[in-house]
C-alpha positions in Angstrom: 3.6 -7.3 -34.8 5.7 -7.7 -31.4 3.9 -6.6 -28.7 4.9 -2.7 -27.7 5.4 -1.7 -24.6 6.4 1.7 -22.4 10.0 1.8 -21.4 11.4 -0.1 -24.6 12.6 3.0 -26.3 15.8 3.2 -27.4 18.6 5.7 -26.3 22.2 6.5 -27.8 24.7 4.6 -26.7 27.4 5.8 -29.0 27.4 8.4 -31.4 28.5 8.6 -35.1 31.5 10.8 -34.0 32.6 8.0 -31.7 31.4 9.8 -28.4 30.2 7.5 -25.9 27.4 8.0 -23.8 27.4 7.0 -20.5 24.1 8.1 -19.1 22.6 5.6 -21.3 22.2 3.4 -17.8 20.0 6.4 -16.8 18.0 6.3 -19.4 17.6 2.4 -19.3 17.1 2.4 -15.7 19.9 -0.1 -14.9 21.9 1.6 -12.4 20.3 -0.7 -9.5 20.0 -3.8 -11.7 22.2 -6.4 -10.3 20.8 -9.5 -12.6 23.7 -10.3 -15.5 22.9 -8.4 -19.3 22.8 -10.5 -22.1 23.6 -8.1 -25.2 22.2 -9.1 -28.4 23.7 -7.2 -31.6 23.0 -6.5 -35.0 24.9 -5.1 -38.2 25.0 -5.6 -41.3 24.5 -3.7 -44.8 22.7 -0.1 -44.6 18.7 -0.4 -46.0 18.5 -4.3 -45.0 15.7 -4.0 -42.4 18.3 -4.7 -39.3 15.9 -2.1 -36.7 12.8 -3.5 -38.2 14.1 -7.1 -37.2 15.2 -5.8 -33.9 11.9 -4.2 -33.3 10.2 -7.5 -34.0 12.8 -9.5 -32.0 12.4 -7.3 -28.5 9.9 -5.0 -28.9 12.0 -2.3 -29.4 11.6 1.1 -30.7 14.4 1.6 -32.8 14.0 4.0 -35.7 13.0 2.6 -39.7 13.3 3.6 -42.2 10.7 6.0 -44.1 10.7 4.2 -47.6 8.7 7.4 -48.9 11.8 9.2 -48.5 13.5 7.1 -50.9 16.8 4.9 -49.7 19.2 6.5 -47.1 20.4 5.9 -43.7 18.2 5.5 -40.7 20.5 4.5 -37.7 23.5 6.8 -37.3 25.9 5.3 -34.5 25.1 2.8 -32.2 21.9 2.4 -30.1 20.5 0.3 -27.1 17.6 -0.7 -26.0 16.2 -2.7 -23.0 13.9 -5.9 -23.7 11.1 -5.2 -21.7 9.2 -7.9 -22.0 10.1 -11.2 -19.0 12.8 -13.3 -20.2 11.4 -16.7 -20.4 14.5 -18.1 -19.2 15.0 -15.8 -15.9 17.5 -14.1 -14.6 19.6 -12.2 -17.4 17.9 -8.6 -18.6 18.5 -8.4 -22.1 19.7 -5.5 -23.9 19.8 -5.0 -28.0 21.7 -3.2 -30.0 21.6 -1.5 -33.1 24.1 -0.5 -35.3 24.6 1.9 -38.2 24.8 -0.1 -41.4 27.7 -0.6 -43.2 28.4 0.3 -47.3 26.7 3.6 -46.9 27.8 6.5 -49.0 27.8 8.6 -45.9 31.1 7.7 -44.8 32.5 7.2 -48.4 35.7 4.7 -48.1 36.0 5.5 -44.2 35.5 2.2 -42.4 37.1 3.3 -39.2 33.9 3.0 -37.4 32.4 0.1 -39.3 35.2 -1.7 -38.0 35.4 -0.1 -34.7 31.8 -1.0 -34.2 31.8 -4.9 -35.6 35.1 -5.1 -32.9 32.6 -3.4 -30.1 29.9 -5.5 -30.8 31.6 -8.9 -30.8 33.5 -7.6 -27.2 30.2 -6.8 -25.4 27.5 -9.2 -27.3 26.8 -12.7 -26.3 25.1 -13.0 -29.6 25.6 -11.0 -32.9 23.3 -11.2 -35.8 24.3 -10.5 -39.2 21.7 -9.4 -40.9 21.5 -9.4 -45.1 19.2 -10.0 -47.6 18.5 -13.3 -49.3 19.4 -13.0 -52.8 22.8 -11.5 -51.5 24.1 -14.7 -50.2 26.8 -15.0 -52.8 27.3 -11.1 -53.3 30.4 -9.5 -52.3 29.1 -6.2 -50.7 25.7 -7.4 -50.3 26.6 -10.5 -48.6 28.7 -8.5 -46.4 31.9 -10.6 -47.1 34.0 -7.0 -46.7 32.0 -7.3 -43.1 32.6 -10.7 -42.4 36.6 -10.1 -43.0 36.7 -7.4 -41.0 34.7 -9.2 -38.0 37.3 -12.2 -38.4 39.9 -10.1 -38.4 39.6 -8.3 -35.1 38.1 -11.7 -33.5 41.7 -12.9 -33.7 43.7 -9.5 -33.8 42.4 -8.0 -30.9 41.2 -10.2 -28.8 44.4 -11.2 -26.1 42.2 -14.2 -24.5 39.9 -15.5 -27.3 35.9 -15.7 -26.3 33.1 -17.5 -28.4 30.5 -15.8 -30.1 27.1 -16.4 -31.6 27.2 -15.5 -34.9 23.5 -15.5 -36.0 23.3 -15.0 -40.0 19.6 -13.5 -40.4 18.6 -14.3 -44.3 16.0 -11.9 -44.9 12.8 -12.1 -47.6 13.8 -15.6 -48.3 13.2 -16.9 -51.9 12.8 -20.3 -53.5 16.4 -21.5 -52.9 16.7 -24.1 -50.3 17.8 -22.6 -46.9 20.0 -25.7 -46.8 22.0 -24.3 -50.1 22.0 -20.7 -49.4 23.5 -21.8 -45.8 26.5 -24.1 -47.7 27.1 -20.8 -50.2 27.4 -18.4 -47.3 29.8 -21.1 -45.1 31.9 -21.7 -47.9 32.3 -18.2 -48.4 33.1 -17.8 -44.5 35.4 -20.1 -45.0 37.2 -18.7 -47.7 37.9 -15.7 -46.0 39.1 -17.3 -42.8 41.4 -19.4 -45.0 42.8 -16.5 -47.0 43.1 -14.1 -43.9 46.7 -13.3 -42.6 46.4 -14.5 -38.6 48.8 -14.2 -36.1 51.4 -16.9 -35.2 49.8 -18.1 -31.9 46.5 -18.2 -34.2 47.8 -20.0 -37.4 45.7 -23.3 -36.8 43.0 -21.8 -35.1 39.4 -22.7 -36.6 36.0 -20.2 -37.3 34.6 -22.8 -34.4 36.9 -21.6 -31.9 35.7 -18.2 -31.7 32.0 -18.5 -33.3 29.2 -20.6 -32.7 27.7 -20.0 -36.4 23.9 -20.6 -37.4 21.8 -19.5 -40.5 18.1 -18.5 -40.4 15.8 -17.2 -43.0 13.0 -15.2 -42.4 9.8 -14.5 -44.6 9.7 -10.5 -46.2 8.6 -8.6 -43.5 6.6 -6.3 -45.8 5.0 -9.0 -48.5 4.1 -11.9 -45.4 3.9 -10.1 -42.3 2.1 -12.9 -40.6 4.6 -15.6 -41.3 7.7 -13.0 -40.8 5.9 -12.8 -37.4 5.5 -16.2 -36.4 9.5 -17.0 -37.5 10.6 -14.4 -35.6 9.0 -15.4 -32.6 10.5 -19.1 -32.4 13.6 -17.2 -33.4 13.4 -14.6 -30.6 12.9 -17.7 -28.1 16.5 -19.4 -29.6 18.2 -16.4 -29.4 17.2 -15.5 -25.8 18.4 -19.3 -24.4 21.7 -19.8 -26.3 22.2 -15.9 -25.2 21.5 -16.6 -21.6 23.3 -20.1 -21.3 26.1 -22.0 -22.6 29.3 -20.7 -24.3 27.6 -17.2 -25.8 27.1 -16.2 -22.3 30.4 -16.8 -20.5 31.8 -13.7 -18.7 28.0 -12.0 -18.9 28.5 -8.5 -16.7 25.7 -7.2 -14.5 24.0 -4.8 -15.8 24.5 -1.9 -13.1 28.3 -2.4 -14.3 27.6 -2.6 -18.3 28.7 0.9 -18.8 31.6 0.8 -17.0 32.3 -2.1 -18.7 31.4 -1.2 -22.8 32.9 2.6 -22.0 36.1 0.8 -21.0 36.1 -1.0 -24.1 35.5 1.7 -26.5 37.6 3.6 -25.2 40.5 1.0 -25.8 39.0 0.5 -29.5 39.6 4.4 -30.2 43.3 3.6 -29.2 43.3 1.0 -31.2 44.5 -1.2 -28.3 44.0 -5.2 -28.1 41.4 -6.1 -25.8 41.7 -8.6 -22.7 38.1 -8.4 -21.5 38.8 -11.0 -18.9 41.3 -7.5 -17.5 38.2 -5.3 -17.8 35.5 -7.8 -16.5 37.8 -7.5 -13.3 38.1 -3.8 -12.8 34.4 -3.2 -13.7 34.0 -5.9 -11.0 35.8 -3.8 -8.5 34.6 -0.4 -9.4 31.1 -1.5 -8.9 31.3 -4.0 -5.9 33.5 -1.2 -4.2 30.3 1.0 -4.8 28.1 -1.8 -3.7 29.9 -2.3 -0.3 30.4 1.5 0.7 26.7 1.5 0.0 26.0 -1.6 2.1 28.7 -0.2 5.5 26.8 3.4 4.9 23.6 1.9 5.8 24.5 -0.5 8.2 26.2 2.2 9.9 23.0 4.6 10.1 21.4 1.4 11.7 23.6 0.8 13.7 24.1 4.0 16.0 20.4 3.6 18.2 22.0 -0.3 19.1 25.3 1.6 19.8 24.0 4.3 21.8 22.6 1.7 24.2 25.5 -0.5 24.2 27.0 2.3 25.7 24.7 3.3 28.3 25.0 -0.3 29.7 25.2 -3.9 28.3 22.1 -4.9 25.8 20.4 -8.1 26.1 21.7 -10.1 23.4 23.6 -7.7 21.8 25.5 -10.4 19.4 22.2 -11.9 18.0 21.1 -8.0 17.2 24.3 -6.9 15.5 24.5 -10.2 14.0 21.1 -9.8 12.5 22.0 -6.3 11.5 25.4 -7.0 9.3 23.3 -10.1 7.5 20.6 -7.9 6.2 23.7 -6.0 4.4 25.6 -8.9 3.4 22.7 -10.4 2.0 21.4 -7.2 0.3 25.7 -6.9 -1.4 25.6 -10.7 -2.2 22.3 -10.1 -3.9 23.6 -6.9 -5.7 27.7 -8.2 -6.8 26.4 -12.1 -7.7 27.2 -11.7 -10.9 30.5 -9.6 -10.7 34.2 -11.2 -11.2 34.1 -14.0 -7.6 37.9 -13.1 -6.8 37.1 -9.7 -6.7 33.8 -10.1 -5.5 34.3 -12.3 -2.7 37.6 -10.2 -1.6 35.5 -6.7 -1.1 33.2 -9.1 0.3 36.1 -9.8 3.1 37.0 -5.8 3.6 33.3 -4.7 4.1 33.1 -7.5 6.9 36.7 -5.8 8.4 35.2 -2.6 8.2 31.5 -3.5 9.8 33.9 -5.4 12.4 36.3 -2.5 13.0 32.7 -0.2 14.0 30.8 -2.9 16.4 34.6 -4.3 18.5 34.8 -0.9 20.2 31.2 -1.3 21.6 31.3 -4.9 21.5 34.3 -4.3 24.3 32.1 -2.3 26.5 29.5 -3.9 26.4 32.0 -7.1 27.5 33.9 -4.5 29.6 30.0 -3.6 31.5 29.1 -7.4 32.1 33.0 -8.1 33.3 32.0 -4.9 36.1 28.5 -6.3 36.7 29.8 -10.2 37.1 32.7 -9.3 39.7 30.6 -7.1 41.7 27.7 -9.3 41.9 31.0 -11.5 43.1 32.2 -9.1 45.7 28.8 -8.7 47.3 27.9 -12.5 47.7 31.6 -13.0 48.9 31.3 -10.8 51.6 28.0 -13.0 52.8 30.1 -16.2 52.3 33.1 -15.2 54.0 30.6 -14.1 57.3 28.7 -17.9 57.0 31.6 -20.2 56.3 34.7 -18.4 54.8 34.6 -20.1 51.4 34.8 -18.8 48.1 32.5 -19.7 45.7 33.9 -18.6 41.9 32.3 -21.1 39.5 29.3 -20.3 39.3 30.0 -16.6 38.3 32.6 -17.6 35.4 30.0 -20.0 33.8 27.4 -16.7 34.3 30.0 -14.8 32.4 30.8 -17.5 30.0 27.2 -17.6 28.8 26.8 -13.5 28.5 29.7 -13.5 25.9 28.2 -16.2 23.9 25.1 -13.6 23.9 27.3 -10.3 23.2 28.6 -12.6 20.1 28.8 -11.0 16.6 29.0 -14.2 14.4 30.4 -12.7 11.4 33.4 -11.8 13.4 36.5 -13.7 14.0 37.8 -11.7 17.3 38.5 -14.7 19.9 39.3 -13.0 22.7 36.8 -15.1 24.7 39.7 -16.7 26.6 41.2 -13.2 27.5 38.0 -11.4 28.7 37.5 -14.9 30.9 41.3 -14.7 31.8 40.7 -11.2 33.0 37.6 -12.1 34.9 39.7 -15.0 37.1 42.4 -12.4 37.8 39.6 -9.7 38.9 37.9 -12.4 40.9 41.5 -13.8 42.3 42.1 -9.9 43.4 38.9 -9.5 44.5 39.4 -12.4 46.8 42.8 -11.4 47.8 41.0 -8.0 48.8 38.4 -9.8 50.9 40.3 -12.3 52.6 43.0 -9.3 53.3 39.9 -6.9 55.1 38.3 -10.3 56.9 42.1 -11.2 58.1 42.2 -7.5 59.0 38.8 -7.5 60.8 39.8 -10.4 62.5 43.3 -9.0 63.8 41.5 -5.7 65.0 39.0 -7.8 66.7 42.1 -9.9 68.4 43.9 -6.6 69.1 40.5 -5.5 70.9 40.0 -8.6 73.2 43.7 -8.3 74.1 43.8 -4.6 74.7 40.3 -4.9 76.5 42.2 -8.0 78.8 45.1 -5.9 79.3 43.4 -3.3 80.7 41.6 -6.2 83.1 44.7 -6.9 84.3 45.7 -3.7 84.8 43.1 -2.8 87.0 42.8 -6.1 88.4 46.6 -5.8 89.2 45.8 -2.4 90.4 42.9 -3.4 92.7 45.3 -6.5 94.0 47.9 -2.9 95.4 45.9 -0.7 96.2 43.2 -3.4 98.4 45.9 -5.2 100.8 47.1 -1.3 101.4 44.1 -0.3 103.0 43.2 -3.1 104.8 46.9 -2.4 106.5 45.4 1.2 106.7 42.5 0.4 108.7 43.9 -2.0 111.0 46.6 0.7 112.3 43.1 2.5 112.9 
């Protein structure tokens, strides 16, 4: 048997009433799962062993029948499962699903939801499996031809931008006719049905290869050679993990924190009968979910970014642009990582906006922290100018630009695209130019009160000189009367 293990239990995904159940994610754990799902179906007549193959395929759990209970229907809706096993091939997580079989007397003549589910499976699988018994190759009902119509059907009915399919017919408790014949019988009878089916105008020459990639398998009874069922479903399991992980079966895969978002949106257009453009609802699952991936990302970057903005504002932070810088990466990477494999137009544009709004959060700081080494370059400026003007009078500028030049390549955020480097550098020059004006003003001033000084103090000289030259020659005429 395929190896069991815990977590590989299967949950509802949609019930027989047609409800869908969206906490199926919950239950799968696949909310924080950013890797791409690769869905692997099954349907097929009711009592053919299709959970007992997908059991042995992915060590599921899905429920078998009890033969002691006589024939009847196990599976009742449509049920999901997570591989839980490594996927040899990396990357994709896998996820199976099982379906309730079709030509039970449960539903009578109703084959709304036998339809509804084949339509839901080929829209979500990368690979389906038909599974039905061996000796009902050339049956009608047995060989699932009423089935097979139906799946062709709504392949070219409903879908508005056809999409390839692997369509994996599982022969079970194969007999003594050649595989080789029993898969010409069941082709030809493929055939048939795509050949007598009415298909739309755009459709009339389309082929079965255009929309399926079709192999047949047989597998040993399950029941009667257990060991040999075992070993060809294990070289089976390993084909239908690679051509459901590469190649044509896995274009458009969704990640699998958006796979409910995307199947609900799906059945819900099945109920209403609607066509289905799954390129359409690829796009919006893509921007749901990489909306709620970047409001995530800027909530977290925001929390660690107040302690860096906090000192920003208490003065400017040794290299401020390298620390922010570092800071928005680690959340860029982390929403890369996360919206890989989401639609790239939408991707990459929510991408864009969560940059915009990190930016629109740091430029405020980021232009006081520019603003507080503008302050600290021109009065470093004003204080060595006042010492040059008292030694030689010149005016030494470059120096201090180039010192300011450097700081801003530090304060820096590389993600942003601001380039005001010119401006802040611009403002600088006029500062300095003022600054100068001021200086040479005040030294021209100091220098006119010190000229006003020496000629008021030389004035008064001459006054009292001029005085003395009166007053001297008077008493000398004074004392010689005497």
């Amino acid at each position: 048997m395929a190896q069991q293990v815990e977590g590989n239990h299967p949950t509802l995904l949609i019930d027989g009433d047609g409800n869908f159940n969206s906490k199926f994610v919950e239950d799968l754990k696949l909310a924080a799962v950013s890797r791409p799902v690769a869905v692997v179906s099954v349907f097929g007549v009711q009592s053919t062993g299709k959970s007992t193959l997908m059991n042995s395929l992915f060590s599921t759990k899905f429920k078998v029948m009890d033969a002691s209970q006589g024939m009847h229907q196990t599976t009742k809706g449509i049920w999901v499962a997570k591989y839980p096993l490594s996927n040899p091939n990396g990357g994709h997580e896998i996820l199976a699903i099982d379906t309730e079989g079709s030509d039970g007397i449960e539903r009578e003549d109703d084959t709304k939801f036998e339809k509804q589910t084949a339509l839901f499976c080929l829209a979500v699988s990368n690979t389906v499996i038909v599974n039905m018994m061996c000796r009902n190759v050339n049956l009608n009902n047995g060989g699932n031809r009423p089935l097979l119509r139906t799946v062709f059907e709504v392949m070219i009915r409903k879908f508005c931008t056809p999409r390839k399919v692997n369509l994996v017919f599982v022969l079970r408790d194969k007999n003594k006719c050649p595989r080789d014949k029993l898969e010409e019988q069941l082709k030809e009878g493929m055939y048939k049905i795509w050949k007598e089916m009415q298909k739309p105008e755009a459709q009339l020459n389309a082929s079965l290869k255009d929309f399926f990639n079709i192999k047949v398998v047989a597998l040993s009874s399950f029941e009667d050679k257990p060991e040999q069922f075992e070993n060809e479903v294990a070289g089976l399991r390993e084909w239908i993990i690679s051509i459901s992980t590469s190649g044509e079966g896995a274009a458009g895969s969704t990640p699998a924190s958006g796979f409910a978002d995307y199947a609900k949106k799906i059945w819900d257009k099945i109920k209403e009968d609607k066509d289905l453009d799954l390129p359409h609802y690829r796009i919006m699952v893509a921007e749901i979910r990489c909306n709620a991936i970047a409001e995530e990302k800027y909530q977290s970057f925001y929390e660690s970014w107040l302690p860096l903005k906090e000192d920003a504002i208490s003065g400017a932070v040794q290299g401020f642009g390298a620390k922010v810088s570092r800071k928005i990466d680690i959340y860029l990477s982390e929403y890369d990582q996360e919206a890989q494999h989401y639609e790239e137009t939408k991707r990459d544009a929510t991408r864009k906006q969560l940059i915009e709004d990190i930016m629109k959060v740091v430029k405020p700081t980021y232009l006081s922290v520019v603003e507080h080494m503008r302050h600290q370059i021109l009065e470093k400026f004003e204080e060595a100018a006042e010492d040059e003007v008292k030694k030689n009078g010149v005016l030494k500028t470059h120096k201090y630009i180039i010192e300011f030049k450097n700081q801003l390549r530090d304060a820096a955020v590389k993600q942003a695209n601001w380039n005001q480097d010119t401006e802040h550098l611009a403002q600088l020059e006029s500062e300095i130019a003022r600054a100068i004006d001021g200086i040479r003003a005040a030294n021209e001033a100091r220098e006119q009160r010190k000229k006003d000084e020496r000629e008021f103090r030389l004035n008064v000289v001459k006054t009292v000189l001029n005085a003395a030259a009166i007053v001297v020659p008077s008493v000398i005429m004074a004392e010689r009367k005497t």
